[in-house]
NULOMAR-155757 format. One record per residue (C-alpha): x, y, z. Coordinates in steps of 0.25 Angstrom, whole numbers, plus 5000, padded with zeros to 4 digits. Example, Ala and Ser with C-alpha at 12.3 -4.5 7.8 and 13.67 -1.06 7.14 Angstrom:
! residues 2
504949825031;505549965029;
! end
This chain:
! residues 598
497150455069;496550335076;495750245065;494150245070;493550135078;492950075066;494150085057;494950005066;494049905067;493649905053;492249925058;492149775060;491349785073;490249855063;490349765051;490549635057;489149595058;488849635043;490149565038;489549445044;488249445038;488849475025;489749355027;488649265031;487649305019;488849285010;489049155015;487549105015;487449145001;488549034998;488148925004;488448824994;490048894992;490248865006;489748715005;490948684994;491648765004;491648685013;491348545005;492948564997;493348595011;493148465018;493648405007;494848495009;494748475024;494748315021;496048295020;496248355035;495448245042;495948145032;497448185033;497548175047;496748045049;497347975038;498647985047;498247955058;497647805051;498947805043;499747775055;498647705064;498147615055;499447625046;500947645048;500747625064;500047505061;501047435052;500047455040;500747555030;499847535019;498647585028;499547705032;499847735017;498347725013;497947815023;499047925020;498447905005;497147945011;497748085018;498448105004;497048074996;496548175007;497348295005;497148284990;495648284991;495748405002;496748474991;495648464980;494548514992;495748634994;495548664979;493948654979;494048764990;494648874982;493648874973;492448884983;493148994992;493249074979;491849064976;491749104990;492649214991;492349284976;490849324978;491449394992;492349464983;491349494974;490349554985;491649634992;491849694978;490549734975;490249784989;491549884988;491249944974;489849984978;490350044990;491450104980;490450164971;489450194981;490250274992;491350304982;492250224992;493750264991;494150124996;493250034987;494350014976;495349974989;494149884992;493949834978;495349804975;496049754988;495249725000;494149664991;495249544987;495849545002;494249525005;494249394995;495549334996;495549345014;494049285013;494649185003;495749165013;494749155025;493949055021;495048965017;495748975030;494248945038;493848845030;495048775031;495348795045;493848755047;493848595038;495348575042;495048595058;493748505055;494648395048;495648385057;494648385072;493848265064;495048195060;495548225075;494248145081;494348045073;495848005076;495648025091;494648115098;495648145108;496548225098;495248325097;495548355112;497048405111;496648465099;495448545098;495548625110;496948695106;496148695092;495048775095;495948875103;496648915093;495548945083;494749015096;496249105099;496249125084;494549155082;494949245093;495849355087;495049375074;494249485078;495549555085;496249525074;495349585063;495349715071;496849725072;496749685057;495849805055;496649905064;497749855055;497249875042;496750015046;497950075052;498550015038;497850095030;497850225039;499050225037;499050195023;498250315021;499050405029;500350355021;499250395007;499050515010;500450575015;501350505003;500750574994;501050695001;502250675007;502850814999;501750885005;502150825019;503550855016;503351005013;502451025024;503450965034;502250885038;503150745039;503050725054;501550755052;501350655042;502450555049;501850555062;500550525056;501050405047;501750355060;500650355066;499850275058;500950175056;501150165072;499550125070;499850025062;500949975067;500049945080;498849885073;499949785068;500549765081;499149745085;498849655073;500149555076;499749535089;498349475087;498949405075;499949335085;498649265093;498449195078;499849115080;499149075097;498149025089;498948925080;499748905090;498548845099;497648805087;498648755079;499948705085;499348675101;498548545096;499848485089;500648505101;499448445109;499548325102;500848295105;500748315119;499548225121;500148115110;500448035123;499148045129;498248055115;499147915112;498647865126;497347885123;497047805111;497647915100;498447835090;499747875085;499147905071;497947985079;499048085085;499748095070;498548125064;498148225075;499448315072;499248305057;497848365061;498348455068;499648495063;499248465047;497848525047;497348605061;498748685061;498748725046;497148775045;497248835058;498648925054;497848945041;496648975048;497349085059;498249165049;497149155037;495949185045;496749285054;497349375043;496449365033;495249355042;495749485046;495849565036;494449505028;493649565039;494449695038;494249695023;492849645025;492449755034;493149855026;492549815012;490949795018;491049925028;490450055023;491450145031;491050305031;491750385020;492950445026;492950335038;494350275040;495650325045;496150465043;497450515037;498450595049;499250655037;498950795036;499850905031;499951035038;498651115038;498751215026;498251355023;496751365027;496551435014;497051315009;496151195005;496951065006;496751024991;496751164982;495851184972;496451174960;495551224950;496551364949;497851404951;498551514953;499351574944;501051614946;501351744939;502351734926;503651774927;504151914921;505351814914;505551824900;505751684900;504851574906;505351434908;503951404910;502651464909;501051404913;499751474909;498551424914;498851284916;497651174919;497751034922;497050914927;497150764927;495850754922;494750814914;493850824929;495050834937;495350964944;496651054938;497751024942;498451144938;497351284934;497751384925;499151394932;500251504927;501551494929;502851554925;504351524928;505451584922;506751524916;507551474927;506251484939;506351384948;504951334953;504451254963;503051174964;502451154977;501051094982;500250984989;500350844984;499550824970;499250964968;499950974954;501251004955;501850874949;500650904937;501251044934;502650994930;502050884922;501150994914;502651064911;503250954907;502050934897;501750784906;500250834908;499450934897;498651034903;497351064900;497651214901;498551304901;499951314893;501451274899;502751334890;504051284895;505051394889;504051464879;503851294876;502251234878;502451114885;502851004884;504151064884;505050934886;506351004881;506051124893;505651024905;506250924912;505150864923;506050774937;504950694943;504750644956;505150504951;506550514944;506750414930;507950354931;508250264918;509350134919;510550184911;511850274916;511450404924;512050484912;510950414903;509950454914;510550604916;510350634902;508950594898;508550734894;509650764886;509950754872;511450714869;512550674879;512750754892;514250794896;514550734909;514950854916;513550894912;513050784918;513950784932;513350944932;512050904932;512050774942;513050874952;511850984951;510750904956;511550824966;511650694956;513150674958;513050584969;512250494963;513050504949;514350464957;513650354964;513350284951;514650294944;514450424935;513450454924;513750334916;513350244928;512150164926;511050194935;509950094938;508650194942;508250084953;509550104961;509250234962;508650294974;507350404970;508350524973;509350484966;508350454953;507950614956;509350644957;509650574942;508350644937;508550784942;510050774936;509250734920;508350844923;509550934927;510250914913;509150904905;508951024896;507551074900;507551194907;506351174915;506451054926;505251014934;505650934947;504450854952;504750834964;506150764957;506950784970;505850724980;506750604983;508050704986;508350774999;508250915002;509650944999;509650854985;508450914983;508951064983;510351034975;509350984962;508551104962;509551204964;510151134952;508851134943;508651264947;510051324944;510051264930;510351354919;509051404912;508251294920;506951324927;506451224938;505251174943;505151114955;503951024963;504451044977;504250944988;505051024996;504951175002;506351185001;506251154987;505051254984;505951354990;507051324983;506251384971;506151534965;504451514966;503651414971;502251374965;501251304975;500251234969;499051224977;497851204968;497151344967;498251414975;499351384966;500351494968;501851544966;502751624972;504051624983;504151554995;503951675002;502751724992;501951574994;502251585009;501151705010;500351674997;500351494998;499551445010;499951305004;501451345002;501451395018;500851265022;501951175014;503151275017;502851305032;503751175039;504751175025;506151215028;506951335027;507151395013;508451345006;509451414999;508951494986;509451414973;510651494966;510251554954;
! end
């Protein structure tokens, strides 16, 4: 979607006459900061016209002249110069702080009562980073215009006073170079601007998909969403193409500013040298030139052009009011769901799945409630659920809706507020009943064995141990690095092969209710389908799986779709007619796999 008017230019066109007065009442408040401003840096700014003069009457009136000992004294001088100029460099970094802080302070005040009074969303970005990029370019500004400003000033004086002639090869070249580079101030803070929007756009795209990306995958919504990215990223990539180009017209204008004068020089030495110029007039000339006018001006073009830049563009963006809602807007959109379907459920009831008719549960739920906070809205409400011995589950639902929270209530993680959970005729906790795989494996340093066995007791056999890694497709992996007694460093492994280690634990630890969080996320399809068939063919074992795939949702005997106060259980088939949610995130999914053997 194309980024307004006004974004792109970061509404400068409307705010710049307001920044100005702001900038100008700021300034008239402190009158006397700007007088020892300017006082240290003339005496900064000595040394320039003394350095270069002092060089020219050491070779004039010294060395050239057979009179060393003038020369000496007068290179004293330039060194007595640069000293002083040094302390004068000091003095100015305490003045531009008590310039810069009260700016701050008046940045920072201005954003949290916008924060509290319009319940901004970006005050706290404002507060914590564009307020310090705010202090730290102004700081940069000034020094840089400041500099430019006293040093240019030394160096024309000291120019006039060692020849007038040398003004006239090189002022004009001078004053084109800073004219070039005045030039491309404005264009370049627009490009900045477009820069910094198209940066974020696409930054807020990349928000709100990650988070989602197992929603994107289930809804087979990945051209969708990649088509959109790209095309924020193609607007990027434009907007910096557009950026480096202008920012090429800052090296013309060193190039004519900066270097031009020095070449000048050279060229007319013979007729300056005809024209009454002395030898040590022409030195002291280039050292102008090439020790004082090249420096502040290559200080002046890349300070003042960068940071320059980017202060307006935080400037505007920390004093403009924009509308609520106003920005760029997210592409990203997932499939259209159900119209009976609000986009975020309520959450406040669940439905409940009917108990089985089994003798023996593995896991039974009544009424369970839950929220993060005492005024949060549940989580989970009065939710009943059953599995029998031996069930094979699987958990599917939008990003955040509560699946990863209902495997940490079973493994006794989180406490409810409501409701009671008994793992084999157990209250949880149960720890001996449940093993929970999370997304993120732990791996510890030590040999894979140690890392294989965590959950048991005494010593595995082997064979055991080679069953176990062969079941979930560890083996491998286990050959790879030399057999279970090979030492394994957990930051040499890949994500997927820390799944692999962790499903293999699970597989041999002696709960018989395992939980897989998402614990093959980083595996393919194929991997993916070994280490549930295993888990599910376990002897006495009962599996729970959070799928992120369709193929592994149908892999299991029920599936439960967690949907706020839709929540429901059932088939493939069954959810197909009864789940306007489950339709939506198996409609593109691929075709059913091959049932699990039993």
């Amino acid at each position: 979607m194309a980024m307004p008017a006004r974004d792109r230019d970061g509404g400068a066109g409307l705010t710049a006459a307001p920044m100005r007065r702001r900038a100008r009442g700021f300034l008239r408040a402190r009158r006397r900061v700007l007088l020892r401003l300017g006082a240290w840096s003339v005496l900064e700014a000595g040394q320039t016209f003394v350095v270069g003069y002092a060089l020219a009457r050491a070779l004039d009136a010294g060395f050239l002249a057979g009179n060393a000992r003038t020369g000496l004294l007068w290179l004293g001088a330039a060194g007595l110069a640069v000293c002083a100029g040094a302390y004068g460099t000091g003095r100015v970094y305490g003045v531009v702080a008590a310039l810069v802080e009260p700016a701050r302070d008046r940045l920072v005040a201005g954003v949290v009562a916008r924060g509290v009074r319009e319940a901004d969303a970006g005050a706290l970005s404002g507060l914590t980073q564009q307020v310090e990029i705010a202090r730290d370019t102004l700081a940069g500004v000034v020094m840089v215009t400041r500099s430019f400003l006293f040093t240019a000033v030394g160096a024309l004086i000291g120019l006039c006073s060692l020849a007038p002639l040398l003004l006239a090869v090189v002022l004009p070249p001078l004053l084109a170079g800073v004219a070039l580079f005045a030039a491309t101030l404005k264009p370049l803070a627009r490009r900045q601007e477009a820069y910094l929007a198209a940066d974020e756009a696409l930054a807020q795209e990349l928000g709100e998909a990650l988070p989602g990306l197992r929603d994107i995958t289930a809804s087979g919504a990945e051209k969708h969403v990649a088509d959109a990215i790209g095309r924020r990223t193609d607007a990027e990539l434009r907007t910096a193409r557009a950026l480096a180009r202008w920012s090429a017209t800052r090296v013309a204008a060193l190039a004519v500013g900066g270097e031009l004068p020095a070449i000048l020089l050279l060229l007319t030495a013979p007729w300056l040298l005809a024209h009454d110029v002395t030898p040590g007039a022409l030195v002291g000339a280039l050292a102008y030139v090439t020790q004082s006018l090249l420096p502040a001006l290559n200080n002046l073009i890349h300070g003042l052009g960068t940071s320059g830049s980017r202060l307006t563009v935080v400037l505007g963006r920390l004093t403009v009011q924009r509308p609520r809602g106003h920005g760029a807007e997210s592409e990203v959109r997932l499939p259209p769901r159900g119209r009976d379907q609000p986009h975020r459920p309520d959450t406040r009831r669940t439905t409940a799945l009917p108990p089985s008719s089994c003798a023996h549960n593995a896991l039974s739920i009544t009424s369970l409630t839950f929220a993060y906070g005492p005024t949060s809205e549940p989580v989970l409400h009065n939710l009943d659920l059953t599995l029998p011995a031996g069930a094979h589950l699987a958990v599917v639902g939008p990003s955040g809706i509560g699946k990863s929270t209902l495997t940490s209530l079973i493994t006794g993680l989180l406490t409810p507020q409501q409701g009671t959970i008994r793992i084999h005729d157990r209250p949880s906790p149960a720890p001996q009943a449940t093993v929970l795989i999370p997304q993120e494996a732990y791996v510890h340093t030590g040999t894979l064995a140690e890392n294989l066995t965590l959950f048991r007791d005494g010593p595995v056999p082997e064979p055991e141990l080679l069953a176990a890694a062969d079941a979930v497709g560890l083996t491998p992996l286990l050959k790879r690095l030399g057999g279970p007694s090979a030492p394994v460093d957990p930051a040499e492994l890949s994500a997927g092969e820390r799944q692999l280690i962790a499903l293999a634990r699970a597989y041999l630890s002696p709960a018989p209710l395992a939980l897989l969080d998402e614990a093959t996320c980083h595996l393919d399809p194929e991997a993916e389908a070994r280490a549930e068939r295993a888990f599910a063919a376990r002897p006495g074992g009962t599996l729970i799986v959070v799928a992120h795939r369709i193929s592994s949702a149908r892999r299991a005997d029920r599936i439960l779709v967690m949907d706020g106060a839709r929540t429901t259980c059932g088939t493939h088939d069954e959810l197909l007619r009864a789940s306007a949610l489950y339709r939506d995130l198996a409609g593109r999914w691929t075709p059913r796999p091959a049932p699990l053997p039993r």
